[in-house]
N, C-alpha and C positions, 0 to 999 in steps of 0.2 A: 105623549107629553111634548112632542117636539123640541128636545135638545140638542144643543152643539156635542160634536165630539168632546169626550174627555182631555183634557189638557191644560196649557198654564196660560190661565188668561188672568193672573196677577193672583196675588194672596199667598200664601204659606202653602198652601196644596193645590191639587188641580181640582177643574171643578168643569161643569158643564152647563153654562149660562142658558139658558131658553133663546131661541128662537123669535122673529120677530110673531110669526103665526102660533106661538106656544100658548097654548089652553092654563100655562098655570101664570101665564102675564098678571099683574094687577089682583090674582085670585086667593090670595095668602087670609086668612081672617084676623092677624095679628102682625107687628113686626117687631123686630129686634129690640128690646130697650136700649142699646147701643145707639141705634140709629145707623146702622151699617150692615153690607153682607159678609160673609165669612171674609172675603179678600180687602174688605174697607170700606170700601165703594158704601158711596148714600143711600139712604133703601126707606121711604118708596122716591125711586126713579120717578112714577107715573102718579095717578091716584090711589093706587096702594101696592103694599110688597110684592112680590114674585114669590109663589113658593118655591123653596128650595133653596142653597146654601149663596145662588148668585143671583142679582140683581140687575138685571138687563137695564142697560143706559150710556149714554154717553158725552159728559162735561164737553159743550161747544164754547171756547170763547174766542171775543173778535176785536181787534184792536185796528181802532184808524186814524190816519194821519192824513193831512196836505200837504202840498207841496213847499207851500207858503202862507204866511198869517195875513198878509192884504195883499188885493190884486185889483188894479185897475179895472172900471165895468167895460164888458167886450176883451179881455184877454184868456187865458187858458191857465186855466188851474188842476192840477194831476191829485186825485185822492187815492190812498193804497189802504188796501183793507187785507187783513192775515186772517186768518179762520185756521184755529189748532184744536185738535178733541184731545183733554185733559182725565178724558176718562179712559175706563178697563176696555170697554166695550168697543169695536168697529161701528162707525157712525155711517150707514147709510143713506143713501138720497141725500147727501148734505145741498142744503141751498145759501144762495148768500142774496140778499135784498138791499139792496140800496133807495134810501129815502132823499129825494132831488124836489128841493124847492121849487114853486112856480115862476118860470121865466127863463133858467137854467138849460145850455143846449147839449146835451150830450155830444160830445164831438168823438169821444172815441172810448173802449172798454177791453181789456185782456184781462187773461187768465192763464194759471199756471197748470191748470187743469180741467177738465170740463169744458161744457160751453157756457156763454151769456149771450142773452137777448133783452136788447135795451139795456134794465137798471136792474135786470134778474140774472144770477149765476146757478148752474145747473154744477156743482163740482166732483158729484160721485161719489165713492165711497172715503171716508177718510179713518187708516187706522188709529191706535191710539199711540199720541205721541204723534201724529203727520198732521200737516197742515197746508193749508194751501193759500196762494196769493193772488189777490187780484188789484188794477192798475186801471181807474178810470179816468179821463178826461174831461172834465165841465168846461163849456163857454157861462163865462160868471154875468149875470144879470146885470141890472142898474143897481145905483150906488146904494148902499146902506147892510146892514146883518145878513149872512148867509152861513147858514147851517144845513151840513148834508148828515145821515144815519146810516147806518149798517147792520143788519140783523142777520142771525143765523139760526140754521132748522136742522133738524136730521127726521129719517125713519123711524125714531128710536126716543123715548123720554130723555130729557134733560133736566138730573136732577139738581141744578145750579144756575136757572135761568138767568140769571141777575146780569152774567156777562157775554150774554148772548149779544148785544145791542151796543152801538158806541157810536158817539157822533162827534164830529169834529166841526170849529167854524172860520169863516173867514173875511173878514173884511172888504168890501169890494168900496173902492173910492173911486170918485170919478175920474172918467178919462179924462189924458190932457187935450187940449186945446187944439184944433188945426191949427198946424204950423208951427207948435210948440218942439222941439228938441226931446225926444225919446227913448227908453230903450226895448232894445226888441226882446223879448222872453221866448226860447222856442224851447219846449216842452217835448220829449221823445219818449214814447212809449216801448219799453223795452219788449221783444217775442216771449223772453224768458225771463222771469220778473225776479230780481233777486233777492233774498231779506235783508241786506242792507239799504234797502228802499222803502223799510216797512217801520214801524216805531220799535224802540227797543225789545227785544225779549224778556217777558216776565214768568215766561210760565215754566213752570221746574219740570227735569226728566223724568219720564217713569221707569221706576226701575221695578221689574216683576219681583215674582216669588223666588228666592233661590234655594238651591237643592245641593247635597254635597254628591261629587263625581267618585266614585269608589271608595274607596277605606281612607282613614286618615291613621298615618303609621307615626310613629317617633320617628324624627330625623329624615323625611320625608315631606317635600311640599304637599300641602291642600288645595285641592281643587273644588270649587262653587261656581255654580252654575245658576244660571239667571237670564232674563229679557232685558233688554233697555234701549228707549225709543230715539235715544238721540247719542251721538259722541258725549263722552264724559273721562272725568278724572273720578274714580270710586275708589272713598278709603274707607278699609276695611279697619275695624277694632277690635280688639280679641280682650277679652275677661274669661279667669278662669274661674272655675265652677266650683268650689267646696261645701260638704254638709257641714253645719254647727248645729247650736242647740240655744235655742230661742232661753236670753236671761232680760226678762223684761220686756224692754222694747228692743233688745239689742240681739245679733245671731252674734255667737262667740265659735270660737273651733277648742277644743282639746276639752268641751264638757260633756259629761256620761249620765246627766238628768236636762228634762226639759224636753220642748218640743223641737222637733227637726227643720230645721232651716237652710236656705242657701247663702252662705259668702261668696260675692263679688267682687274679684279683684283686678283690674285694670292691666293686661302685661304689655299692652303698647299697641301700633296701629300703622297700616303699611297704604301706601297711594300708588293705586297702579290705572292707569291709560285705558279706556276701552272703548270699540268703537260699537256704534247701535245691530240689533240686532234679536234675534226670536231664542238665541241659544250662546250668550256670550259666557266666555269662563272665563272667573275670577281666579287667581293661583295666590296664594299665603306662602312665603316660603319656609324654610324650617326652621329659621331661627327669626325669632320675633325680638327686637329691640336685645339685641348681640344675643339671645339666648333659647338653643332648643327646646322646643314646647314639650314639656315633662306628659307621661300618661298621664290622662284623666278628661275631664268634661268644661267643654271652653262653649262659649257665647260669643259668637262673631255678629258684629252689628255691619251690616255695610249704609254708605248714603252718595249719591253718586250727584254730582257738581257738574254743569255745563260749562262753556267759554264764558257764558253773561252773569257766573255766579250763583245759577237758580239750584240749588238742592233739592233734590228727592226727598218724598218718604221713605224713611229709616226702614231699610227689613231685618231681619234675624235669622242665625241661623244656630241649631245646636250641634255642636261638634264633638265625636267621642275620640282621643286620640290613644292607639292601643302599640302595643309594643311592635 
């Protein structure tokens, strides 16, 4: 079958994604009416499902920017392109392609990773949640519209093609005059490109499946455990869990006919600091909004915020808390 080892490569449990050489790629006769595999993820990645519970794939998207909205013809214009995989999956062979107008001089290209050659980046492997930056240099043509593009590939489907691609334009106006009074523009290419050189951040963290770390006792911090690709602030929400008894549309508690239901009730919600990582722990501590979490069965939701505001997909977890 050629699968990854067992482990957490996002979702509510572990799972064992297939292989780029996996015989059940594309071979599923059916998929999910969801539209998703066990861990979320869009399913078919490719031409069609993957059998089994994961869906090999991985969300490239590319965002780019200039340095400036007009540039004199014959001066030096810097375009920066980000490439981040928004998916589960490790994106291999990633490439990045730059589309340059006829007349356009290439003057110079970095990367934060990989090599390029010419208007082509060779970047490697990118995990999920990483990204990587590159820095190119245009001598801008004669006067009138100039539009450059940016595409991006991996080894791997992409089930989200839409934002694989981004262009950006720039106005080129004529030179001034010999002997006109001007100013100089000098343009520096940085070794190591930084992301505040890049357009803003839109793409949210991922935060994995979490799992709880030993027993959860009364009067006793909780420990949850989880991935996350990037630094964040994760706050955690706790509802406790009671059975009722379905009167109508309504679940009630203290009724002894009808059918069994769950009450929902909100006991408050705590923010704590975490930085990225394959094995991060969350800690709940023992009293929630001034008060010890009584025995019984609580639903912890976490959602985990970057510096630029971007929230994750919400995970869950069920918690049993015993004397």
């Amino acid at each position: 079958a050629r699968l990854q080892p067992l482990g957490d490569y996002g979702g509510p449990t572990d799972t064992r994604p297939p292989l780029t050489t996996s015989a059940t790629r594309d071979a599923a006769s059916a998929c999910e009416a969801a539209g998703g595999d066990q861990r979320g993820a869009p399913a078919p990645a490719g031409p069609a499902c993957d059998i089994g519970a994961a869906e090999l794939g991985a969300d490239l998207a590319t965002l780019l920017t200039a340095s400036r909205g007009s540039a004199p013809a014959g001066s030096d214009v810097t375009y920066y392109a980000r490439v981040k995989n928004l998916g589960s999956d490790l994106a291999p062979s990633t490439t990045l392609d730059f589309a340059v107008p006829a007349g356009a001089e290439l003057v110079s290209i970095e990367t934060s990773q990989g090599t390029c050659a010419a208007t082509t980046c060779a970047l490697g492997s990118l995990a999920s949640g990483a990204d990587a930056l590159v820095a190119m240099v245009l001598r801008a043509p004669a006067p009138g519209p100039f539009t450059v593009g940016a595409s991006s590939g991996s080894g791997i489907p992409d089930p989200a093609g839409a934002n694989n691609a981004a262009t950006v334009s720039t106005e080129v106006v004529p030179a001034p005059a010999p002997g006109t009074s001007t100013q100089t523009i000098t343009v520096t290419v940085p070794t190591s490109i930084a992301p505040t050189t890049v357009a803003a951040d839109t793409a949210p963290p991922v935060l994995g499946s979490v799992k709880l770390v030993g027993n959860a006792r009364r009067g006793k911090t909780i420990r949850l455990r989880g991935s996350l690709s990037e630094s964040a602030k994760v706050t955690m929400t706790v509802y406790r869990l009671t059975t009722g008894r379905r009167v109508g549309s309504a679940c009630r508690s203290r009724r002894k006919t009808g059918r069994t239901c769950t009450i929902t009730t909100r006991r408050g919600a705590v923010t704590v600091s975490a930085k990225a990582g394959k094995a991060v722990t969350f800690t709940l501590p023992a009293e929630i909004a001034k008060k010890t979490l009584p025995t019984g069965r609580y639903r912890v939701t976490l959602v985990a915020k970057d510096a630029a505001g971007n929230a994750s997909r919400a995970r869950t977890r069920t918690v049993t808390v015993k004397r």
